[in-house]
N, C-alpha and C positions, 0 to 999 in steps of 0.2 A: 577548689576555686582557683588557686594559683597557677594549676597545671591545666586547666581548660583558657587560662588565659595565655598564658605559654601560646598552645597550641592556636586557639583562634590571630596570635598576635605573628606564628610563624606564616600561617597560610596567608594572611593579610598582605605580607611584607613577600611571599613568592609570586602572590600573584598577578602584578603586575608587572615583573623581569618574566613572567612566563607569556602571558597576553602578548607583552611586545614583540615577544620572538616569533608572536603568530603561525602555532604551532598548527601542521597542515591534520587535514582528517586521518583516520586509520586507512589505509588505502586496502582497496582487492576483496571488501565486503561486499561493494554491489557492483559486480563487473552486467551483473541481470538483477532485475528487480526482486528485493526478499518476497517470501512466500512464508505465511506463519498465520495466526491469529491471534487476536485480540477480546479483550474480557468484557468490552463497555458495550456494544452496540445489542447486546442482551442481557446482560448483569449488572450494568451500570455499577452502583457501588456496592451490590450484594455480589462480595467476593471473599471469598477466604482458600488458603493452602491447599482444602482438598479438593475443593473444585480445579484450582490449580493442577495438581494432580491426579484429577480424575478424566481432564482436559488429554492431559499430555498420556495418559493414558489410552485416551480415546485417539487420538491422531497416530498413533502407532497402530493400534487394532485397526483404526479405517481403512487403512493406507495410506492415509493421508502424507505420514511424516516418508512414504517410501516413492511420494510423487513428484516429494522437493519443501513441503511445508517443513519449514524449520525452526519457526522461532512460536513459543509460547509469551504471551504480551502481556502482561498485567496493567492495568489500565489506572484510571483514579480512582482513590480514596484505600490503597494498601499503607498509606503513612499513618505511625505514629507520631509521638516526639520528637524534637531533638532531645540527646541526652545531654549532659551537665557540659562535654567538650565542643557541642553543636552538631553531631554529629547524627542524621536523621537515623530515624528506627523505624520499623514496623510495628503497626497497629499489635500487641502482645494479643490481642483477642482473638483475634482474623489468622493472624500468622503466627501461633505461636511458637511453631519450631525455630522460627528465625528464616531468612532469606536466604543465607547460603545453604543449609538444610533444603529450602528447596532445589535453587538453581544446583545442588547435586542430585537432587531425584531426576530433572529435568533433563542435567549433563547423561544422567546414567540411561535413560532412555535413546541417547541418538538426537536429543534436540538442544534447543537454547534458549534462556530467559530473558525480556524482555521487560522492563519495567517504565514508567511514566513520570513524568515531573515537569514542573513549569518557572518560566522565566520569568515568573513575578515572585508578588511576597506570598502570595499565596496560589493553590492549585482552582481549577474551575470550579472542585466540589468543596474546596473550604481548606482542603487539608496544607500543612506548609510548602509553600512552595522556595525554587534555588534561591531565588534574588539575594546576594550577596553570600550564598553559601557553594556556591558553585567548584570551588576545587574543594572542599568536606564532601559534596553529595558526590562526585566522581570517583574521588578515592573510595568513598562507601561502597558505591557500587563495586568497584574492580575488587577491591578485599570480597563482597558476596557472589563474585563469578557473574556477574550480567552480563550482557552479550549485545546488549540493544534499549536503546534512549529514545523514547516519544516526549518532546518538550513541549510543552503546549503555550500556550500567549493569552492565558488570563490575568488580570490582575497587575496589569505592565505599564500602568498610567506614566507618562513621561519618559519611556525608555526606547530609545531606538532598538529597532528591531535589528538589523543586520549587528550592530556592536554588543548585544543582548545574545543572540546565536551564535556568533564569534567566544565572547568569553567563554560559554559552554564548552563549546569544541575545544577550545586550549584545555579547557580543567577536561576532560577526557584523556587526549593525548599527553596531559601528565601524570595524568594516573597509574601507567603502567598497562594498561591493555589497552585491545581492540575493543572500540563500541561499538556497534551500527549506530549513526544518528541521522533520527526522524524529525525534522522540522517540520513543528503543526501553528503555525503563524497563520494559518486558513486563508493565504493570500491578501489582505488589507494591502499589506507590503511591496508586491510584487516581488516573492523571494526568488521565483525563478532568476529573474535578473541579476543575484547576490549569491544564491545559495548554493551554485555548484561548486567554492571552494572551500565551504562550511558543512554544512553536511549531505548524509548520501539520497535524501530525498526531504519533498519540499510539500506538506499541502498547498491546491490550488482553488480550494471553496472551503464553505463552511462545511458542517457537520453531515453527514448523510443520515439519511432515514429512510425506514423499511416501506417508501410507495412509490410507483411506478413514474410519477409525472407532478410531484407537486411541492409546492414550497411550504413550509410552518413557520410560521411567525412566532419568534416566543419573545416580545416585548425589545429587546435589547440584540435580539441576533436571532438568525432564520436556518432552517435546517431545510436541507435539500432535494428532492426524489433522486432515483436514477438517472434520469432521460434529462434531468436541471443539470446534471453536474456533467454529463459526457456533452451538453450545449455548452456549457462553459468553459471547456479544453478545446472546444474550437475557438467562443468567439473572442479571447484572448490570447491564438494564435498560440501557445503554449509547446507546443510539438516540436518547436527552433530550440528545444532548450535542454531534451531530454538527449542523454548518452549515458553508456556505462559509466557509470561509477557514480552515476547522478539522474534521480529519476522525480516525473512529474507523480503525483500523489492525489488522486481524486479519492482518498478517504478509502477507510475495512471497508469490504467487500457487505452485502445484505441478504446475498447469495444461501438459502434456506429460512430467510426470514420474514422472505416475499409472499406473497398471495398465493402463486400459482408457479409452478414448476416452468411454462414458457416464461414468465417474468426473470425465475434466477435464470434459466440457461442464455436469456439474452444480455442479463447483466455480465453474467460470467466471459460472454464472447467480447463484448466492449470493451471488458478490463484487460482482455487479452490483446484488443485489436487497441487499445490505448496506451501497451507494454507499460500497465501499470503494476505498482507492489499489490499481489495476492494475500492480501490477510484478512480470513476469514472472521466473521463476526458472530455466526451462528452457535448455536448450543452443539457440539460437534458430538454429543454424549449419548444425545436424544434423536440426532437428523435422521430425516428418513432416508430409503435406499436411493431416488432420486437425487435426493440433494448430493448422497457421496459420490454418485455417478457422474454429478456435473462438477465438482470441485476436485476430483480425480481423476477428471479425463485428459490423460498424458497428453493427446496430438494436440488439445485446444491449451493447456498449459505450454508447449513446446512453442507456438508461435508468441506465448510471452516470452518467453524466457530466448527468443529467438537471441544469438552473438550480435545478430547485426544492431540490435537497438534502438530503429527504427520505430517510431508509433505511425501508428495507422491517420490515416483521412478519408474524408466524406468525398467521395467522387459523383456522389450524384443523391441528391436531396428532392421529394416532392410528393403531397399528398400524407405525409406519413410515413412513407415508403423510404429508407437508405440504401445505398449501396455503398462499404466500404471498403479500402484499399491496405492494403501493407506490404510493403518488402519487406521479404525473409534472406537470413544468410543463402550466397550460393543459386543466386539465383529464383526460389521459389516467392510467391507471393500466398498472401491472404486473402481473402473477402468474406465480408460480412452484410447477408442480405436481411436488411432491420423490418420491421412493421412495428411501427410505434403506437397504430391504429388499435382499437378492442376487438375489430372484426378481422379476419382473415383479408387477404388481397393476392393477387396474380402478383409475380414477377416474370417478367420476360427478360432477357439479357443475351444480344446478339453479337457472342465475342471481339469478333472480325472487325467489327464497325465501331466499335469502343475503344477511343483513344485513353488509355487509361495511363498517368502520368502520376509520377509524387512531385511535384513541382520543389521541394525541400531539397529531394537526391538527386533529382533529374533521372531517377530509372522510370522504366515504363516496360511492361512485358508484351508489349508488341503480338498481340492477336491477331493481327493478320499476318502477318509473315509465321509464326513460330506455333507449334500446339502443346498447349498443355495437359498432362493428365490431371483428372479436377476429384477428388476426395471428400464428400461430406465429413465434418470432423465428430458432428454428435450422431450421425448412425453408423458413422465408424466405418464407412462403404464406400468402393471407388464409385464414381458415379459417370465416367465418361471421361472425354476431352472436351476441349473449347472449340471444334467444328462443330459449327452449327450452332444454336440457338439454345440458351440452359431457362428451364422455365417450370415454376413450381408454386405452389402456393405456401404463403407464408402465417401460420395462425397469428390471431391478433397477441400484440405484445412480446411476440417469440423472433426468431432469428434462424437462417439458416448459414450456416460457416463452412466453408472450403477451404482445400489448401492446392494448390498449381504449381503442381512441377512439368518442368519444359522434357518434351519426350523426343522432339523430332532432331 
C-alpha cells in the first residue's frame, strides 16, 4: 500500500511540471496518413491475442503489410484492472500472455501495435478509462512496445476537450517513446481547428457503419454510412486543415464489410481521394480475393499516401453523378468519377473545356493547353490521353479513378 502511494503521489506531483512544458507530439510518424487496421468495426468487443495474431498473421500473408498497412489496432474492451500501483492491465482472460508478449509477435512480423483508451473515467464499452491516469497509462504503454493511441471521448462530462487531448500527449512524450496519436473526439469539438499540434490525426464524425447512404440512430449518438461521412468533409470545409504530419480522419475504413464489391472499391477510391488514414476494419482472415485486391491495390493507395498532401474535392456535383479532383506530387493529378445512384449512368467528360481548379493550391492542370496520359487505377490500364472527350459508364454505387500524368 505504501509503495503504490509512493508511486501514484510521484506521478501526481510530475505531472503538472510536465503539462506546462507542453511537450510537442512525436514528430515524423505521419509525414502520409498511417495505413493498418483496427479490431471494432467487426469484432467489437469479441477480441482476444489470437485473433490479434492471427490478424497480424493474415496482413503479412495478404500482402497487405507489403503494401504499407502497418499498424495492428486493438480496439475497446482489451482492459483489465488496474493493479494495486494503478497501473492498467489487460483483461488476464482475453490476453493472457500479456501485451508486450504480443506487441513482440507483432514487432517480430514487420508490423506495429496499436491499442485504445479514453479520456474519460471510463472507456465507450464500460472498461477503465485515462481520466486522471494519464502519465501511469503512457508509461504502460511504452514499457509494452505500443506504437499507436486511439483516445476516444466517452464519458468526459465537464472536461474540455483540447486540455483533455493535450494532457495525453505530454504523458506520451514522457514516456520515453514514439506513439502515433489518434484523436477520436468525433468532431463535437471542431478538433481540426486545435489538433494539429496535439496529435497526428483528428476524427471528423461520428462512428461509420457498414451501409452505403445512411444514418442509425442509436438513442444518444448516430452512426454514419459511407457517402454521410465523405458529405461531411466537404460541408465543413475540412480540407484547409489537413498536411503532413496531421491528418483529417473520416473513421476505419468498411471496405469488405460492404454489400457489394462496387460499394468497397468506391469507398476505397474516396478515402484515397480524401488522403485519408487506411485502417482497415474488415475480417482480414476470412476476405475474399476481391476485397484483397482493392485494399492492396498499390496505384489507388499511392495517390493516398501521395508527398504532396493534398485532399481531393468535388469539382462537379449533380444528379448523383461526382466528379473528383486531386493534386499529386510532381505535377500529376487524380480523379474520381463517383455514381452514388443504385443504377448505372453515362459519364461524358470533355478535357479541354474543363476548367479544373483546387481553389485551396491554386493548381489547375490546364486541359487545354497541356495532354495528359490518363491510367484507370482499378483495371490497372493506360486508357488514353485527355484529347478529346473520356466517356464511360459508371455501375450504380461504384467509381471509376484515374491518375494524369502531363506527357506533352
Amino acid at each position: 500500500m505504501y509503495r503504490a502511494l509512493v508511486v501514484l503521489l510521484a506521478l501526481t506531483l510530475a505531472a503538472p511540471a510536465r503539462a506546462q512544458a507542453n511537450a510537442p507530439k512525436a514528430a515524423g510518424l505521419a509525414e502520409t496518413p498511417p495505413m493498418g487496421w483496427n479490431s471494432w468495426n467487426t469484432f467489437g468487443c469479441d477480441i482476444d491475442e489470437a485473433l490479434i495474431r492471427e490478424t497480424a498473421d493474415a496482413i503479412v500473408a495478404s500482402g497487405m503489410r507489403d503494401a504499407g498497412y502497418t499498424y495492428v489496432n486493438i480496439d475497446d474492451c482489451w482492459h483489465g484492472a488496474r493493479d494495486a500501483d494503478g497501473f492498467i492491465q489487460p483483461d488476464p482472460e482475453r490476453f493472457p500472455s500479456g501485451m508486450k508478449a504480443l506487441a513482440d509477435y507483432v514487432h517480430g512480423q514487420g508490423l506495429k501495435l496499436g491499442i485504445y483508451s479514453d479520456a474519460g473515467t471510463a472507456t465507450c464499452a464500460g472498461r477503465p478509462g485515462s481520466q486522471g491516469y494519464e502519465y501511469q497509462d503512457a508509461l504502460q504503454y511504452a514499457r509494452w512496445g505500443i506504437d499507436y493511441l486511439k483516445y476516444d471521448w466517452c464519458n468526459t462530462e465537464g472536461r474540455d476537450a483540447p486540455e483533455a487531448y493535450r494532457t495525453m500527449r505530454n504523458a506520451l512524450a514522457a514516456s520515453g517513446r514514439d506513439i502515433f496519436f489518434s484523436i477520436c473526439e468525433w468532431g463535437d469539438n471542431d478538433p481540426w481547428t486545435w489538433g494539429k499540434e496535439i496529435g497526428h490525426m483528428w476524427r471528423t464524425s461520428g462512428d461509420i457503419i457498414n451501409c452505403w447512404d445512411c444514418v442509425v440512430n442509436h438513442g444518444n449518438w448516430n452512426s454514419w454510412g459511407v457517402m454521410r461521412i465523405v458529405d461531411m468533409q466537404v460541408e465543413r470545409g475540412l480540407r484547409v486543415h489537413a498536411a503532413p504530419g496531421h491528418w483529417n480522419d473520416p473513421d476505419m475504413m468498411e471496405v469488405g464489410n460492404l454489400p457489394t464489391t462496387h460499394e468497397d472499391r468506391a469507398h476505397f477510391a474516396m478515402w484515397a481521394m480524401l488522403h485519408a488514414p487506411l485502417i482497415a476494419g474488415n475480417d482480414v482472415r476470412t476476405m475474399t480475393e476481391a476485397t484483397r485486391q482493392i485494399l492492396t491495390n498499390e496505384e489507388v493507395i499511392a495517390v493516398d499516401q501521395d508527398p504532396l498532401g493534398v485532399e481531393g474535392f468535388p469539382h462537379w456535383r449533380a444528379g448523383g453523378v461526382e466528379i473528383w479532383a486531386k493534386p499529386l506530387d510532381g505535377g500529376d493529378w487524380a480523379m474520381a468519377f463517383l455514381n452514388r445512384n443504385d443504377d448505372p449512368r453515362d459519364v461524358s467528360f470533355t478535357w479541354a473545356e474543363e476548367d479544373v481548379e483546387d481553389a485551396f493550391t491554386g493548381r489547375r492542370p490546364h486541359f487545354d493547353q497541356h495532354a495528359y496520359a490518363v491510367r484507370d487505377l482499378f483495371a490497372r490500364a493506360d486508357i488514353g490521353t485527355t484529347e478529346g472527350t473520356f466517356e464511360r459508364v459508371v455501375p450504380g454505387r461504384d467509381v471509376v479513378m484515374v491518375r494524369l500524368t502531363r506527357v506533352d
